[in-house]
C-alpha positions as CSV (number, residue, x, y, z in Angstrom):
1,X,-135.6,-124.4,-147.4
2,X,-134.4,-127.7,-148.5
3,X,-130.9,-128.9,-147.0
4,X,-128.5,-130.2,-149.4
5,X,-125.7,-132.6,-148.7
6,X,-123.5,-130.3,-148.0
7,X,-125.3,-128.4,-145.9
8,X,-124.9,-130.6,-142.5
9,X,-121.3,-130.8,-143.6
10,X,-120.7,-127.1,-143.6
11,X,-122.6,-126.5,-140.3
12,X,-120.7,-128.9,-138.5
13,X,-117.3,-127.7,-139.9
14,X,-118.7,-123.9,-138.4
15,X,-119.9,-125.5,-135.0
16,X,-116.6,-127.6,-135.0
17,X,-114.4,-123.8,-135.2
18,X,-116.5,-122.1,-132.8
19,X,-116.1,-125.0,-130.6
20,X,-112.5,-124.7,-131.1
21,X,-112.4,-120.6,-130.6
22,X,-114.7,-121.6,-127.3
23,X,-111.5,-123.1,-125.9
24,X,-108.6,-121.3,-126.9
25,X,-110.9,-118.0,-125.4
26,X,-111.4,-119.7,-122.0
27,X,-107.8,-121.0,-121.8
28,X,-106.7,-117.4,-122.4
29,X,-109.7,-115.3,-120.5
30,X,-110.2,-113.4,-124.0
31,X,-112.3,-110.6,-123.3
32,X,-115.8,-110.8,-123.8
33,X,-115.8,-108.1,-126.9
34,X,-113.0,-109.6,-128.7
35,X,-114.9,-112.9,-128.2
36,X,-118.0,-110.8,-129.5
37,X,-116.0,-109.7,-132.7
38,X,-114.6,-112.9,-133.7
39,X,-118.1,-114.9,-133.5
40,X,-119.5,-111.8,-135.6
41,X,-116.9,-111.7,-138.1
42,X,-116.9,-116.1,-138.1
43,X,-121.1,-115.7,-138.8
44,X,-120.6,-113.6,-141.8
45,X,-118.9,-116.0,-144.2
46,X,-121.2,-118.7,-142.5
47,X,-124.5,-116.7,-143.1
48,X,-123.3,-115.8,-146.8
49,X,-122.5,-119.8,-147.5
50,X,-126.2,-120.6,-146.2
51,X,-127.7,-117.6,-148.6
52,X,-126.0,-119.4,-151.4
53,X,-126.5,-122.8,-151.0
54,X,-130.3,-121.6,-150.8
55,X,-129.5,-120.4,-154.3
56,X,-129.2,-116.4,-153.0
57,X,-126.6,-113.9,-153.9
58,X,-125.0,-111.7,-151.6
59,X,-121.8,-110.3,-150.6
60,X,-120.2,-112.6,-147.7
61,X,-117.0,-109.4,-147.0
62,X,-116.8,-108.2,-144.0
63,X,-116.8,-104.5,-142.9
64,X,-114.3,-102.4,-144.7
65,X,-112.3,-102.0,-142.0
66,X,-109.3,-104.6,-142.4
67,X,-106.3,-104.2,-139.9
68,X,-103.1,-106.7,-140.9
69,X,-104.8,-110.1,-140.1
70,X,-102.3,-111.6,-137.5
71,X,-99.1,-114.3,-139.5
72,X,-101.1,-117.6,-137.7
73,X,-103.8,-116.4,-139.4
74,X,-102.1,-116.4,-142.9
75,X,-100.3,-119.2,-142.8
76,X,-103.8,-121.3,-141.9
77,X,-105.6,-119.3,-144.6
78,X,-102.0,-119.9,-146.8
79,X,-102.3,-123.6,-146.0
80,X,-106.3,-124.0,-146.6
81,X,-105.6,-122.6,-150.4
82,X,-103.2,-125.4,-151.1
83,X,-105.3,-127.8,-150.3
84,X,-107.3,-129.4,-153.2
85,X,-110.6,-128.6,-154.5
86,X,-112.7,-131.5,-154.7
């Protein structure tokens, strides 16, 4: 598969999050399988992006099961759809 410029980008932006995630979970002794969930549910968005810049097509949802997502979690996703496409 070739890379393509956005490619390293995009993988350090995911590595960056999980990074991230890594601390808030240790600071707050997260149980392992909400850890477990999160990761999963952050991988599937990631794996869909890497299908597609290889030039596949499939779906990047998640399971149909979709409780309320929590309000930090729509404000961030409120605040990242404001932002500017370049």
């Amino acid at each position: 598969m070739q890379k393509t410029s956005f490619e390293t980008p995009v993988r350090q932006c995911f590595r960056a999050q999980v990074e991230a995630l890594g601390r808030v979970f240790a600071r707050y002794q997260v149980p392992d399988g909400v850890v477990w969930e999160v990761l999963r549910e952050l991988d599937l968005p990631y794996q869909g992006l890497r299908r597609a810049l290889a030039g596949a097509t499939f779906p990047m949802a998640s399971p149909a099961r979709k409780p309320a997502p929590h309000p930090a979690v729509l404000q961030m996703l409120g605040k990242l759809d404001l932002e500017p496409a370049e």
